[in-house]
C-alpha positions, 0 to 999 in steps of 0.5 A: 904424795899427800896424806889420805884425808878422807873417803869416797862415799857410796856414789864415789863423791869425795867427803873430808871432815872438817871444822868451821867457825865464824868469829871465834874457833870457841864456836868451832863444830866438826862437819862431814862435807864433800868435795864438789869441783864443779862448785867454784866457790868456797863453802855452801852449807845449810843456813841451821848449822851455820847459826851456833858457829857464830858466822859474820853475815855480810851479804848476798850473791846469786849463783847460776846452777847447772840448769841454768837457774839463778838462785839468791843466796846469803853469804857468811864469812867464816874460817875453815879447817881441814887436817891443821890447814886453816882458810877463810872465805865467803860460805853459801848459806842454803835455806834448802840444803842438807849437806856441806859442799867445799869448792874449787876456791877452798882447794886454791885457798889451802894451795891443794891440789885433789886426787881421788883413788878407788883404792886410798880414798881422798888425798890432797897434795900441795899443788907444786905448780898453783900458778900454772902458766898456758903454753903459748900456741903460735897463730895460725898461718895466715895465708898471702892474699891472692894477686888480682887477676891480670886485665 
């Protein structure tokens, strides 16, 4: 089992504290964030506190939200901490937010897989299968053609 990393806020949403910077870890800063499956993406924070981390911008995507909505966001580059374990990814830069979400390719950059317990908190654990292969399910019978009828 992996280490406890974090906690479960009062709504029972999974938060680490990690560090983020761009170019340089000098620009480094320390940052609460949640962890948000249903987020695919690396890192989606505020567009004010990305400034003093010195992020390369190099983009723009949409992302479509759960309510369907598309919404244009700025993209950054940039490196992420959590407990010594370092990725880079593309980080969502949010006009409108307040709050710090890690995705699903955060978790699959550190090889991590998440495991939330009322009683430890939040855990990661190395992912001891990160390439899981699908069972093969046979197809389906098929059933003979039915003769025609005799004339």
């Amino acid at each position: 089992m992996g280490t406890k990393i974090g906690y479960l806020d009062k709504n029972g949403h999974p938060n680490v504290k990690i560090k983020i910077w761009g170019m340089a870890e000098q620009f480094a800063q320390e940052f609460e964030a949640m962890i948000d499956t249903g987020f695919t993406g690396f890192l989606s924070m505020p567009l004010t506190a990305a400034f003093p981390l010195a992020l390369t911008l190099f983009g723009t995507t949409s992302y479509t939200l759960a309510d369907g909505s598309v919404s244009p966001k700025l993209l950054g580059y940039g490196t992420v901490e959590l407990e010594g374990e370092k990725a880079q990814g593309s980080i969502v830069l949010e006009p409108n937010s307040s709050g710090l979400l890690l995705g699903m390719e955060f978790l699959r950059g550190l090889n991590k897989a998440l495991v939330l317990s009322p009683k430890n908190g939040v855990v990661l654990t190395d992912d001891p299968d990160p390439d899981p292969v699908a069972p093969e399910v046979p197809p389906p019978a098929i059933d003979p053609p039915n003769p025609p009828p005799a004339a």
